[in-house]
C-alpha positions in Angstrom: 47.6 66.0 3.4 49.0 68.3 5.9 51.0 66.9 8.6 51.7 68.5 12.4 50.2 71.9 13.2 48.8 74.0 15.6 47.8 72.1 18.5 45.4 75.0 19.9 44.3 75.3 16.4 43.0 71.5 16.3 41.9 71.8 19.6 39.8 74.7 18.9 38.5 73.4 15.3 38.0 69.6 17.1 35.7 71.2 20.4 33.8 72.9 17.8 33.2 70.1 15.7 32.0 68.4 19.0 29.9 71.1 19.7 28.2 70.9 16.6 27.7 67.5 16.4 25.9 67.7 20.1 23.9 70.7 18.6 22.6 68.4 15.9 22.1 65.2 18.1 20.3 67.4 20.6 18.4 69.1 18.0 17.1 66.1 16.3 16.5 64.5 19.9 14.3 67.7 20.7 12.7 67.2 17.3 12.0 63.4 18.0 10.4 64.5 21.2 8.5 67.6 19.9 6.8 64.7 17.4 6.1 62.1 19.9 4.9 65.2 21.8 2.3 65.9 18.8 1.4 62.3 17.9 0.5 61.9 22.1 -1.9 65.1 21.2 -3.6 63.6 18.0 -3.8 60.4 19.7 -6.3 61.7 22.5 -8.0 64.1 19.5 -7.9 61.6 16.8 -10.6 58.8 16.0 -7.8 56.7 14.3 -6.2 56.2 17.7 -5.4 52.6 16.9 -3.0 53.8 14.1 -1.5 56.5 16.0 -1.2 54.4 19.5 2.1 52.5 18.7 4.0 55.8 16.6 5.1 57.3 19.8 6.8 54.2 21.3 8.4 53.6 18.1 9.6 57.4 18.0 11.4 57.0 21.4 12.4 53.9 20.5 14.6 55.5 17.5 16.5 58.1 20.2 18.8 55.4 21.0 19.6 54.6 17.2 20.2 58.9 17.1 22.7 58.2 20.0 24.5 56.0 17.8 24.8 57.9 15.2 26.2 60.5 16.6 29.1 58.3 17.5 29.4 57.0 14.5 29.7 60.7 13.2 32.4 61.2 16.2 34.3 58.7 14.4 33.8 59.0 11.0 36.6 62.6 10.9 39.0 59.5 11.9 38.2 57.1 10.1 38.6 59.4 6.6 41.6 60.5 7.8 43.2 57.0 7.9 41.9 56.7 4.7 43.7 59.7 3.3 46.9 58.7 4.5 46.1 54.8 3.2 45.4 56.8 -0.2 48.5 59.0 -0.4 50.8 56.1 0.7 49.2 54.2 -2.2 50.1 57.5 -4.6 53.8 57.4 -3.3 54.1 53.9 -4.3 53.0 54.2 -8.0 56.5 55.0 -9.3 58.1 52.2 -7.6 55.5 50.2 -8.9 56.1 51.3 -12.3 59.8 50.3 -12.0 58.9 46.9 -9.9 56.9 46.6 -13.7 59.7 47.7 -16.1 62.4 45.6 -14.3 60.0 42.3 -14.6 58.9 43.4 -18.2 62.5 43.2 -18.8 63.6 39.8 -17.0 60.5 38.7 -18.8 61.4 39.8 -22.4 65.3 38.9 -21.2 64.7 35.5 -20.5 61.8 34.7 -23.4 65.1 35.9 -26.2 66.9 32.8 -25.8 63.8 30.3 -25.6 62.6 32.3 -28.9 65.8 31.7 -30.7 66.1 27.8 -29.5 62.9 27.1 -30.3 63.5 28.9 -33.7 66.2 26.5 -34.5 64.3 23.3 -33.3 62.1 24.5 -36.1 64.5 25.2 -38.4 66.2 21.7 -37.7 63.0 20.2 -38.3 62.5 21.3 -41.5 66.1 20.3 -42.3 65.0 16.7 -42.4 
C-alpha cells in the first residue's frame, strides 16, 4: 500500500472521483424522475390506474434512499482504505507471531520434560512394589 504522494495528484484523482459519483447520483436521480415522469403518463392513459396510482410516490420516495447512497459511496474509498492498512499491519505481524509460537512451543515442551520423566519414575516405582 503506497504511502505519501502527490498531493495535487490525489487532489486531482479525489475531485474526479466526486465528480463521478455526482454524475451517477444525478444520473440515476434524472432516471428516477424520467420514470415517475412516464408512470404520471400511463396513469392518465391507463385503465389500470389503481395499480399505477401509488408507483410514482413510491419512486420519489426512493430519491432520498439514492441520496444516501451516494454518501455511503463517498465513504466507502475510506473505509477500504482503513481496511488495507488493518490488513497489512496484520501481514507484518505474522512473523512475530510465528516466534511468539515457537518460544511458547518451546516453554511448553521445556517444562512438560521434567513432568514426563517424574511421572515416568512414579511409574516405574510403582511397579517396583
Amino acid at each position: 500500500m503506497a504511502t505519501g504522494g502527490a498531493p495535487a495528484a490525489e487532489t486531482t484523482a479525489s475531485s474526479r472521483e466526486g465528480s463521478a459519483k455526482s454524475m451517477v447520483s444525478d444520473q440515476i436521480s434524472q432516471a428516477v424522475q424520467s420514470t415517475s415522469n412516464l408512470l404520471q403518463l400511463m396513469l392518465q392513459s391507463s385503465p389500470s390506474q389503481a395499480h399505477l396510482i401509488s408507483l410514482p410516490r413510491n419512486l420519489l420516495a426512493k430519491t432520498s434512499a439514492i441520496k444516501n447512497t451516494e454518501q455511503v459511496m463517498e465513504q466507502l474509498p475510506r473505509v477500504i482504505s482503513t481496511l488495507d492498512a488493518y490488513m497489512d499491519n496484520g501481514l507484518q505481524s505474522v512473523p512475530h507471531l510465528k516466534t511468539v509460537t515457537q518460544l511458547l512451543e518451546n516453554m511448553e515442551s521445556s517444562q512438560l520434560k521434567p513432568l514426563y520423566r517424574h511421572s515416568l519414575q512414579v511409574t516405574n516405582l510403582y511397579v517396583s512394589f
